[in-house]
N, C-alpha and C positions, 0 to 999 in steps of 0.2 A: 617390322621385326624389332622387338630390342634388344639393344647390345648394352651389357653390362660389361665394365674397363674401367676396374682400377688399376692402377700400376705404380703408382707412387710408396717408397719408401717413407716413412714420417715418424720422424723422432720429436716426440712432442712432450713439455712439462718445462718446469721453470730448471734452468741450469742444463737447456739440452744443448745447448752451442758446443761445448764438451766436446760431443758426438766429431765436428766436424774434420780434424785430424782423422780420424778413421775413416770418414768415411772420403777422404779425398784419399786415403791411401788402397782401400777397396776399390773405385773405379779408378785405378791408375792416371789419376791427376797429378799428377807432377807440378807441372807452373800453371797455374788457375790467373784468369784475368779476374779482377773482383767489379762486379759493375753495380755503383752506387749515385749517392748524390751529394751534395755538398750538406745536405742538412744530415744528413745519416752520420759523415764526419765530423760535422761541429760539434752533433751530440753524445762524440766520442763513442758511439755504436761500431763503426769502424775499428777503431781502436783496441774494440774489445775483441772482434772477431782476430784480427790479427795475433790478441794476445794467445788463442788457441792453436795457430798454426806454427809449425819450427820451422824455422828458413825465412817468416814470412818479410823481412825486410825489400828483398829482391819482386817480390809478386807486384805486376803492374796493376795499376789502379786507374779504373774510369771512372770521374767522381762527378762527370758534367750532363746528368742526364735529367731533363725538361721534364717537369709535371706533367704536361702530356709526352710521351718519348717520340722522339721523330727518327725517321728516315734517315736524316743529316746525322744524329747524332749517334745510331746504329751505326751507321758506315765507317764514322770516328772511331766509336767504341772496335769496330771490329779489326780497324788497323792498326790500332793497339794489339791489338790479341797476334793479328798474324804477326807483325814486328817483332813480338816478344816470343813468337812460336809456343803458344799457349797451347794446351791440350786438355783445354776444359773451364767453363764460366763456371764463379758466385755469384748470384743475383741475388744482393743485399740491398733492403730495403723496402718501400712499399709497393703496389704493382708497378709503377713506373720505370724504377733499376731491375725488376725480376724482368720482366717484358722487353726490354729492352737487352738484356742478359740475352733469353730466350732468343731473339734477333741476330746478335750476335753467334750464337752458337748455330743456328740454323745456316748462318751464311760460310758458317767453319768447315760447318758439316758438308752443305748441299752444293757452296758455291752459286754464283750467278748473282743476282738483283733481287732483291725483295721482290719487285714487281713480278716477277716471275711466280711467285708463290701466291700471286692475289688470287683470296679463296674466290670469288664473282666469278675466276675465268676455269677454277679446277685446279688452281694452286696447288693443291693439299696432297695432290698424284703424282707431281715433279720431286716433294721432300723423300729425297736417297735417307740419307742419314743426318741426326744433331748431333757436332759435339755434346759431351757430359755436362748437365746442370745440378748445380746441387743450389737451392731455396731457400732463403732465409730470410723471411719477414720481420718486419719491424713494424707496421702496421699489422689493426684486424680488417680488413674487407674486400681486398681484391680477391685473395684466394687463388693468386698468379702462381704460390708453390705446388697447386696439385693440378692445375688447370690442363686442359687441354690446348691453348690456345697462347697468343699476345696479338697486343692493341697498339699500332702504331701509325703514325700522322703523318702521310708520304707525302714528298716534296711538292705533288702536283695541287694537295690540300686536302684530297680524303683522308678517312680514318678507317683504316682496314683491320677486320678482325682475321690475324691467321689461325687457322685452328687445325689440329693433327695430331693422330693420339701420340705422334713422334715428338711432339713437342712438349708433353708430360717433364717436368724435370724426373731424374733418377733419384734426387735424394730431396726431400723437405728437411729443415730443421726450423721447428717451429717451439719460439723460446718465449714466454710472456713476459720473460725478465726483459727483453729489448723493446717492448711496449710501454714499462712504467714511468718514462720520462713523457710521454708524446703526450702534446698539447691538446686542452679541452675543444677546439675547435675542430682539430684532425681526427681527434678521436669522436665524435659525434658525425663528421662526414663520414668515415671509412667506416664506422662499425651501421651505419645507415646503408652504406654500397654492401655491406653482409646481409642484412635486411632485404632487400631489394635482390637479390642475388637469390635467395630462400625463394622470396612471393614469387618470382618470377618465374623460377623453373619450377615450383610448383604449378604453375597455372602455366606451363608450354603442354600443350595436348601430345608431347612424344610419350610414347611410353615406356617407365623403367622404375616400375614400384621401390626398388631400394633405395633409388636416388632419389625418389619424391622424399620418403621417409627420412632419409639424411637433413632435408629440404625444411620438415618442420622439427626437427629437433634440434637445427641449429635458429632457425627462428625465435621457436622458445627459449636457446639459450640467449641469444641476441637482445629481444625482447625486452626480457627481465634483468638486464646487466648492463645494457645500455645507458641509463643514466648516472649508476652507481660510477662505471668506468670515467664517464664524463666530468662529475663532479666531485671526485675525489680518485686521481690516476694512480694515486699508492694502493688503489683496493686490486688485491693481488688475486681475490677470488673471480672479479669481474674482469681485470687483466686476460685472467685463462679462458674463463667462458665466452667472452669476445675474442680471440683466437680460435676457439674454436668451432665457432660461429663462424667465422671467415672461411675457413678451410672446407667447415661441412656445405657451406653454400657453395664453393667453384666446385667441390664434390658434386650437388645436385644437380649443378649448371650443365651438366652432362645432356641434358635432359635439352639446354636450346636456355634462350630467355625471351623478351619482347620487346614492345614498343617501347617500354620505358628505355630502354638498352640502345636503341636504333636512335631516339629521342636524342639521347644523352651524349653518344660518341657523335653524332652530328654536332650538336651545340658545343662538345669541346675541342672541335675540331674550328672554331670562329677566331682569327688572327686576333693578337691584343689584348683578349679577355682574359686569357688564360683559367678556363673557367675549372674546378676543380669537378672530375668525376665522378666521386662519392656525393660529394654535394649536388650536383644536377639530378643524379638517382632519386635522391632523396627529394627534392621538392616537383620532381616528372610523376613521382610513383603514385601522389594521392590521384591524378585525371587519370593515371591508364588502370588504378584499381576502379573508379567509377564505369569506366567506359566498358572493363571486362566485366562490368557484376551481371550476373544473368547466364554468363557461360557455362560455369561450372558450381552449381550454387553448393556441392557436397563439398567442394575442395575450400571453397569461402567458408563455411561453417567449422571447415578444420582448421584455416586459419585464423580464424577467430578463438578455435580453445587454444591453440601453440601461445598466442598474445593475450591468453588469458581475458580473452573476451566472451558474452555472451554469443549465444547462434542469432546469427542475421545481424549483428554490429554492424556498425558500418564503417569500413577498414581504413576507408579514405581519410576519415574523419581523425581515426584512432592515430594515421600516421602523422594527418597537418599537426595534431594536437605532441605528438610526442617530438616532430623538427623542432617545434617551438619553445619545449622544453629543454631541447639540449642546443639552442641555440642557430637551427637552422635557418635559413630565409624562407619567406613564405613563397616562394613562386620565381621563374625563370627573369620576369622583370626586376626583380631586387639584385640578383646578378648582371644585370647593363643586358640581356638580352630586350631586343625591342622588335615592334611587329615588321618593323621595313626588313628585319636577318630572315623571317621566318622563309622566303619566299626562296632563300637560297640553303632555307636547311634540309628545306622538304625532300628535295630527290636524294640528299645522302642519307634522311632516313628511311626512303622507299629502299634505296641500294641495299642498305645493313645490312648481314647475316643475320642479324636478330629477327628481321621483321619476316626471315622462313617460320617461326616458331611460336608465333599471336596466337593465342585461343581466340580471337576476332581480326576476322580481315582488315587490312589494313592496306591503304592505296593513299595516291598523293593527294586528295581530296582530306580524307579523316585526318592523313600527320598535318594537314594544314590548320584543317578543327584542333586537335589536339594540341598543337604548339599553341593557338591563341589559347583555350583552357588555362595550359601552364603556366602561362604568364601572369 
């Protein structure tokens, strides 16, 4: 059966940060914990958010959250929150501070231990209630402000994706003016984790036609704007269309994603590497499009016109060719991934939530193929 669920509020356009005063005084947030990162600060993105709120001197601030967000630093974050008797997160920044917001507020809400909420055991049936989220990227490609879900790195070493429509923030504000500073490198991984976010839940076999269609309309926009953003971060038309790329993918992600996804939270979940998210999507994606070609050959042929490609293109190809372009690495080895990790990636990519949602079966045999591929 499918279930179509939207719920997200989304004030979207250059100069929407605005919004934010209002809309913290319509869900009756009063003292909001802001959950960010140190780079969001430095580049004075913080500063600016502040500038919209009155009062906001007093508003406590978690500005120490990990590239990938962990467990540890949830639990920080949220004794902040209870300390300061917060009655509602910002989650400013890229999926990493929004997700970890999201964390935070679930534990506001629901109480107990994360652990409690591991979707593998039925988590997603114990979430009572979230404290209020209100969303605000600064990246394009997580798509954390509409999502269903957060990704976090539990003390015992997995990488658990919580997902619950309860965990939808209540408000997005989605501004391209808080993206025109962000670096050629970051913007090439994350508007690639948008990409990837599109292919993927296009090609999950659930079914929910509006969400596919969200699925290649942000593709196409992603696509075509993806290098322009890369190679010139003042271009303010490619700014929006990679935003909005980001948001219509965790939009289709409704839909489930795959191996690429299972791939990916396994390998950044490897001590020391700190490998970045977006980036691992991005050079996972060309082996699991080879591996699924055959499945769906009508949904390949539409992804080939979204990418402005001919029918039967070969998408693997069109993606090594465009990492390359905006600077990506070619393959999981150029990121310090080597075959002796793979043997310990394999069962958290079988574990993944992602790997319910493969248009091809997948077992610990294939992610063991498929990791060496990657490489």
């Amino acid at each position: 059966m499918a279930i179509l669920n939207y719920l997200t509020t989304t004030h979207f356009d250059f100069g929407a940060i605005r919004m934010l005063a209002k809309e913290l005084e319509r869900l009756g947030i009063h003292r909001p914990l802001i959950a960010t990162d140190r780079g969001v600060r430095a580049a004075g993105l913080l500063d600016t958010v502040l500038g919209v709120i009155p009062g906001a001197s007093s508003i406590p601030i978690f500005d120490d959250t990990p590239g990938n967000p962990t467990e540890v630093a949830a639990l920080a974050a949220f004794e902040l929150y209870r300390s300061n008797e917060c009655d509602g997160v910002i989650g400013l920044g890229g999926g990493s501070s929004m997700d970890l917001g999201k964390a935070v507020a679930l534990l506001a809400g629901s109480g107990g231990s994360l652990d409690r909420y591991d979707p593998l055991t039925g988590g997603a049936r114990r979430i009572d209630r979230v404290a209020p989220v209100i969303a605000i990227p600064t990246t394009s490609g997580t798509g954390s402000e509409v999502s269903v879900g957060f990704v976090i790195v539990m003390q015992d070493g997995r990488k658990l994706t919580f997902a619950s429509p309860k965990m939808i923030p209540s408000v997005a504000i989605c501004d391209p003016e808080l993206t025109l500073g962000l670096p050629a490198a970051l913007t090439a991984a994350t508007g690639m984790d948008a990409v990837t976010h599109c292919m993927e839940a296009i090609l999950s076999p659930v079914v929910n036609p509006p969400a596919e269609g969200i699925g290649y309309d942000g593709l196409r926009r992603a696509w075509r704007h993806i290098e322009r953003a890369v190679h010139d971060g003042s271009d303010r038309e490619a700014r929006w269309n990679m935003m909005m790329a980001s948001t219509e993918g965790a939009m289709a992600f409704v839909k489930g994603l795959g191996a690429v996804h299972s791939m990916s939270h396994a390998a950044g979940r490897l001590p020391g590497l700190r490998l970045h998210h977006g980036t691992l999507n991005a050079v996972i994606l060309p082996t699991i499009l080879r591996f699924n070609a055959g499945t769906a050959p009508d949904k390949y042929d539409r992804l080939a016109e979204a990418m402005g490609l001919p029918a039967g293109a070969d998408l693997a190809e069109a993606v090594l060719a465009r990492n390359a372009a905006i600077g990506l690495p070619e393959g999981l080895g150029a990121m310090g991934v080597t075959e002796e990790m793979i043997p310990d990636l394999v069962p958290h990519a079988v574990a993944d939530l992602s790997s319910r949602t493969t248009p091809r079966t997948v077992d610990a045999e294939v992610y063991r193929i498929l990791f060496h591929a990657a490489l």
